[in-house]
DRENNU-982897 format. One line per 4 residues: their letters; for each residue x, y, z of C-alpha. Coordinates in pm, whole numbers, plus 50000, padded with zeros to 5 digits. Example, Ala and Ser with C-alpha at 12.3 -4.5 7.8 and 13.67 -1.06 7.14 Angstrom:
AS) 51230/49550/50780 ~ 51367/49894/50714
! end
This chain:
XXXX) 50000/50000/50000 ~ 50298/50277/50084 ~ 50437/50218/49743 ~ 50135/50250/49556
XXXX) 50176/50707/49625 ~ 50561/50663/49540 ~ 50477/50479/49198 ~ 50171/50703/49104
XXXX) 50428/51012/49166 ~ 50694/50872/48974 ~ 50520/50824/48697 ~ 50360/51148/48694
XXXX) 50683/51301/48664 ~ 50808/51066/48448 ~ 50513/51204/48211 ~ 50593/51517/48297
XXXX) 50955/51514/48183 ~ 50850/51322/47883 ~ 50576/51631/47800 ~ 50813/51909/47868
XXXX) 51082/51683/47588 ~ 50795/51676/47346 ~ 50732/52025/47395 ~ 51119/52160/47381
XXXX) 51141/51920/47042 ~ 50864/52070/46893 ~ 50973/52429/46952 ~ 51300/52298/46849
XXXX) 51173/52204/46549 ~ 51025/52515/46466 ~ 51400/52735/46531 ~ 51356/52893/46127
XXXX) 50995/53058/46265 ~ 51109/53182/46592 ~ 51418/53333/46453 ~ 51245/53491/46146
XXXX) 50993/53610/46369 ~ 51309/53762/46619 ~ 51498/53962/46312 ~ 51177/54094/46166
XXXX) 51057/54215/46566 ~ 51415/54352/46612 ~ 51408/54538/46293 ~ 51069/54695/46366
XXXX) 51241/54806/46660 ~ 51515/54968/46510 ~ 51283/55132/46287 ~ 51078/55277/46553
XXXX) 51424/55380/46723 ~ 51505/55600/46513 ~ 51098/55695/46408 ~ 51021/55790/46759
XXXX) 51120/56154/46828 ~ 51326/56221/47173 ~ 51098/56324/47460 ~ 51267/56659/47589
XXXX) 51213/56687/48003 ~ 51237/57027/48261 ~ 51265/57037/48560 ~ 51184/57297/48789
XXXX) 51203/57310/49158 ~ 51153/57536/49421 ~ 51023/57618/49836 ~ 50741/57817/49949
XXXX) 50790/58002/50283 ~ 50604/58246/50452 ~ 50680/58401/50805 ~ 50497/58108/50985
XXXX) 50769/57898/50924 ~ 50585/57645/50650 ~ 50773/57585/50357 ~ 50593/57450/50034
XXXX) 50267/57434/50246 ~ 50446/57100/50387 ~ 50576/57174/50724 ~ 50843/57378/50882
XXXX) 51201/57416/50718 ~ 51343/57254/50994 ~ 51176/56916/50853 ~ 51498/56912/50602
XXXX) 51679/56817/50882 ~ 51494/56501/51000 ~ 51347/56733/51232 ~ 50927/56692/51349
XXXX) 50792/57031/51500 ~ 50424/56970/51345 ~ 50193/57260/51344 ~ 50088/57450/51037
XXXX) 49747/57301/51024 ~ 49432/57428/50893 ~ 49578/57553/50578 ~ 49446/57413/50222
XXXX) 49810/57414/50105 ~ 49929/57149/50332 ~ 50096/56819/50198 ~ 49942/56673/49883
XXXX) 49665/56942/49845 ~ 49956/57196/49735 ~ 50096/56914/49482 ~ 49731/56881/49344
XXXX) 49683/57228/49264 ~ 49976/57235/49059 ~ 49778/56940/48845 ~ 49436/57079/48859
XXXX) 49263/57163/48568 ~ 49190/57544/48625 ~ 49585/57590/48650 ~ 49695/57370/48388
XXXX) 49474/57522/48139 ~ 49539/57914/48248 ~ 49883/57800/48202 ~ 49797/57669/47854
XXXX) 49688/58036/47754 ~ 49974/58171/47885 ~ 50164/58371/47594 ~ 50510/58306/47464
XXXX) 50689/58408/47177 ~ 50766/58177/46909 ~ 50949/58347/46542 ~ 50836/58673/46665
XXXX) 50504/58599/46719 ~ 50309/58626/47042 ~ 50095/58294/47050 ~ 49958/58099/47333
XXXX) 50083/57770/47521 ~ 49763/57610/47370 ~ 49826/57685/47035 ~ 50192/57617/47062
XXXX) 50081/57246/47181 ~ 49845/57242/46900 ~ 50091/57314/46610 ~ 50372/57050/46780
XXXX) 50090/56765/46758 ~ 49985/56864/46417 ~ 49589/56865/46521 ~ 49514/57186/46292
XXXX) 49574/56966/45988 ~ 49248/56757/46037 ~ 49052/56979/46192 ~ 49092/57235/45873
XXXX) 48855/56966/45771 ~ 48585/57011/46027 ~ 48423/57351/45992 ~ 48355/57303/46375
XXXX) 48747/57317/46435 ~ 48826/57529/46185 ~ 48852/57862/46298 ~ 48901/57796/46666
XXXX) 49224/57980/46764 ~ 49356/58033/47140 ~ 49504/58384/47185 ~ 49701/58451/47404
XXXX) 49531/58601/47791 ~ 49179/58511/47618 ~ 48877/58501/47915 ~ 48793/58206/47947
XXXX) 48407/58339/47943 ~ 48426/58387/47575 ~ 48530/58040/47489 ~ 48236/57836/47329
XXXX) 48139/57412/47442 ~ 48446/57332/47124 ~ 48692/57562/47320 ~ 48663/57403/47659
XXXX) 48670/57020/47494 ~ 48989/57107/47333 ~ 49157/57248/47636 ~ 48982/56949/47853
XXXX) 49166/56679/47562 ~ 49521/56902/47588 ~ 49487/56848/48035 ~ 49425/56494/47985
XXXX) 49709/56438/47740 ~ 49934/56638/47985 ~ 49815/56499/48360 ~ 49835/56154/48230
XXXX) 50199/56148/48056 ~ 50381/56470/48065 ~ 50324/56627/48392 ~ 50450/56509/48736
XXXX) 50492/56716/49027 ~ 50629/56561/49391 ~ 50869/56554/49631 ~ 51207/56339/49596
XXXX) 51238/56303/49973 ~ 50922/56378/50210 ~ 51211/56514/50449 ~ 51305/56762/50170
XXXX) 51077/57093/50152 ~ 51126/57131/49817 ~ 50855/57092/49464 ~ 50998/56935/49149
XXXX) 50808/57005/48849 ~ 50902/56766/48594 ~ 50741/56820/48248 ~ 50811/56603/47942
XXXX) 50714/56644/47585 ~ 50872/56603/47222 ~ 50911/56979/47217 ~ 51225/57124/47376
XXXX) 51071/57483/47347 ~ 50709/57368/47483 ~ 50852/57225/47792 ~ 51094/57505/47882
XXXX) 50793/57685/47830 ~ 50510/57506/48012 ~ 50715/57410/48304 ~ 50805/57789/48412
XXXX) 50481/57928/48315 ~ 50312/57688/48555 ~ 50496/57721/48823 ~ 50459/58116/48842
XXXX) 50073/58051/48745 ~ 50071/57858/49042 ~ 50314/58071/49243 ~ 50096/58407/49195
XXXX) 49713/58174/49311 ~ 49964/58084/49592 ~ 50042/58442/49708 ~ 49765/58581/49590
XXXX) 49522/58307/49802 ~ 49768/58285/50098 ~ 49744/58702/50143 ~ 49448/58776/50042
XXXX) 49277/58855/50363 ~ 49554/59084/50482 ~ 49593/59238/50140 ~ 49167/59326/50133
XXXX) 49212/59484/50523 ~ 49488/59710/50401 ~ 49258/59830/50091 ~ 48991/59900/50323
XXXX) 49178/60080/50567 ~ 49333/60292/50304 ~ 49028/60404/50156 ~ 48907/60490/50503
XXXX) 49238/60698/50542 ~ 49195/60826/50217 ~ 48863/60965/50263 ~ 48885/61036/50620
XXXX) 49143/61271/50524 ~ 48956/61446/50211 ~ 48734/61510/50552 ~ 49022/61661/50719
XXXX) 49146/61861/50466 ~ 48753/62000/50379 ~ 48707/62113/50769 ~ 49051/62264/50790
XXXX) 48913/62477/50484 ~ 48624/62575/50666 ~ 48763/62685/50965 ~ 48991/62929/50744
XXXX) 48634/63055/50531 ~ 48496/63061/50848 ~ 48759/63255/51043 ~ 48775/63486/50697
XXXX) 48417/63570/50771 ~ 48435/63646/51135 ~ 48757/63893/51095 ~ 48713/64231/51262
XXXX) 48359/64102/51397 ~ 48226/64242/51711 ~ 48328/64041/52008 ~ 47978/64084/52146
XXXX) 47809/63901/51875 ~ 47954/63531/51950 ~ 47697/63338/51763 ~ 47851/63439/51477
XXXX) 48163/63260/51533 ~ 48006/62893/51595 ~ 48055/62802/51241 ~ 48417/62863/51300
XXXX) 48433/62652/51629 ~ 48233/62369/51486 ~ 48498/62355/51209 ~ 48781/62337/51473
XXXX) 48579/62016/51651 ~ 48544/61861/51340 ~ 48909/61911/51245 ~ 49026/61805/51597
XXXX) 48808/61460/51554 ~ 48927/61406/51204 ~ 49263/61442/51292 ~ 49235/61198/51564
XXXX) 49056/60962/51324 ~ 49334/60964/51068 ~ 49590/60955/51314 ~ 49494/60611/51417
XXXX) 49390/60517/51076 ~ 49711/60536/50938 ~ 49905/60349/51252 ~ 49611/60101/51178
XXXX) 49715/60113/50750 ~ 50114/60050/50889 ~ 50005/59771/51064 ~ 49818/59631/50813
XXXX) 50097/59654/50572 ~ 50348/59509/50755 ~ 50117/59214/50846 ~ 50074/59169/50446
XXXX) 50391/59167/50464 ~ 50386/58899/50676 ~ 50131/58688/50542 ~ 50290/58685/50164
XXXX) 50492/58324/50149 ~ 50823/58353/49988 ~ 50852/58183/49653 ~ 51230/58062/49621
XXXX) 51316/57893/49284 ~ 51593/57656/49326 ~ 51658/57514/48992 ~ 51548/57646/48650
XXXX) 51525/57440/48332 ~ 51807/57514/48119 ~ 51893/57487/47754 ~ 51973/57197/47590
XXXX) 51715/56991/47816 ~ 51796/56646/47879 ~ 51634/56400/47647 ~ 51528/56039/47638
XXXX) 51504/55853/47314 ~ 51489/55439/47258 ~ 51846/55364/47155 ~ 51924/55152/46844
XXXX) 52098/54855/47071 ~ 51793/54870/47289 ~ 51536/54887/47014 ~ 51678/54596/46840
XXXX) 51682/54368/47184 ~ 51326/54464/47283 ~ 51186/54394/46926 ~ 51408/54077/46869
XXXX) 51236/53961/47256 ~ 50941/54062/47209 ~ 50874/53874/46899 ~ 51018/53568/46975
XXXX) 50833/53545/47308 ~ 50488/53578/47100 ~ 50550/53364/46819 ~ 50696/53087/47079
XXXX) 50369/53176/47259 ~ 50120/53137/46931 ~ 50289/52831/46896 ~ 50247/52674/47202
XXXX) 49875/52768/47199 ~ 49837/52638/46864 ~ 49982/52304/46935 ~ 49762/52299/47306
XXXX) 49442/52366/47083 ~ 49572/52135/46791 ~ 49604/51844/47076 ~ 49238/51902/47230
X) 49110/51885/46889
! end
């Protein structure tokens, strides 16, 4: 009974050996196909070596800081040395929210209309993407695409339903392959934007224009309280003093038309000693008006984060391209791992049958 398992196992892996020999000679056997199918894979790849244009990537990176001690909206400077001090929270900049902006829609595309000048000529981002993917050529075909252009600083409430599928189609291409954003060490306080393309111009281009699109909705977000209290307090100033400046002119009419005026007849010089009240009470008004304005500026002052670019993209960009050597060994692989594949399948189906 005990050598009844022992023989049943032996001879399933004497079957098993004898399959796996019946399956190397018949691939064997079929060496011409495989290899065929290996030169013609590896010459498709060295064709679409040197058919597939370079992808040109910039890099960008920089650190937000304001006077709280946050930097990049992802914790206190002091984090680039390994060091914890927490805090910071309540703000819609923190951690990946800040990251996300830079890959939201509403930036990417006010980015996209962003101008730039390319032979001479001020055109748009949008357009510039437009004429590097050749897309104008078939849509001179459609009269819906035909005349839709992208100038330059364009509202965005003038663009029609084609407008805003275009710019949605140009996002997706460039969230899904050519735009990352992230930090290369969570320790680090410091935003690399990364943006790739087959353009050299078009990413020097798209990767600075973003990040001072997103730079200015930083400040301008991050400071816009204190920068609203200032304006207010400055119109107050402003017209507090036109107040001032009115009452001091009426004491002087007033003063004009008391001159040489019986002293017995006092009623006559109330107009004048209204005037002084009002110029006394204006006067303290302004006074702490404007200590209220300096305040206010130097807390704007205060609340504006300091945008500190560390690395710009530079001319000639570093470029990736498939190289021949590689081309040929991934097409040569390739193909002979599908054609041993169809083979195998075709003799599994051929054997059921």
């Amino acid at each position: 009974m005990d050598q009844i398992p022992n023989e049943s196992a032996e001879i399933s892996l004497k079957e098993l050996i004898q399959k796996l020999n019946e399956w190397y000679s018949y691939l064997l056997s079929q060496w011409k196909i495989i290899i065929l199918s290996g030169i013609i894979g590896a010459g498709i790849g060295l064709t679409y070596s040197f058919l597939k244009k370079p992808i040109y990537k910039a890099t960008l990176s920089f650190a937000l800081e304001d006077d709280n001690g946050s930097s990049a909206g992802l914790g206190s400077l002091a984090s680039s040395f390994g060091i914890d001090i927490g805090g910071g929270g309540g703000s819609v900049f923190m951690g990946s929210n800040l990251i996300e902006l830079f890959k939201s829609r509403s930036m990417v595309e006010q980015t996209l209309l962003s101008p730039v000048k390319i032979d001479g000529k001020d055109i748009s981002l949008a357009e510039m993407y437009i004429r590097n993917n050749k897309l104008r050529q078939s849509w001179n075909k459609d009269p819906k695409f035909k005349n839709i252009q992208f100038l330059p600083g364009t509202d965005r409430s003038y663009f029609t339903r084609v407008h805003d599928s275009i710019l949605g189609v140009i996002y997706q291409n460039l969230s899904q392959g050519s735009l990352a954003v992230g930090q290369k060490d969570k320790k680090i306080a410091v935003i690399s934007i990364d943006v790739a393309s087959n353009n050299e111009l078009f990413s020097l281009y798209f990767c600075e224009a973003l990040a001072k699109q997103v730079g200015k909705f930083y400040v301008d977000t991050k400071s816009k309280k204190a920068r609203i209290n200032m304006e207010i307090l400055k119109r107050q100033s402003d017209s507090i003093r036109g107040e001032l400046n009115s009452a001091i002119t009426g004491v002087a009419v007033a003063n004009d038309n008391t001159f040489m005026l019986n002293p017995a007849l006092n009623v006559r010089r109330a107009p004048s000693s209204r005037r002084q009240v009002d110029v006394q009470a204006n006067t303290a008004i302004l006074t702490e008006l404007v200590k209220q304005t300096e305040l206010a500026k130097v807390t704007l002052r205060k609340e504006t984060p300091l945008i500190q670019v560390i690395d710009h993209p530079i001319l000639p960009l570093p470029k990736e391209r498939l190289g021949k050597a590689k081309g040929l060994m991934i097409g040569g692989i390739l193909a002979g791992f599908l054609t041993v594949l169809y083979l195998i399948v075709r003799r599994f189906i051929k054997d059921l049958i």
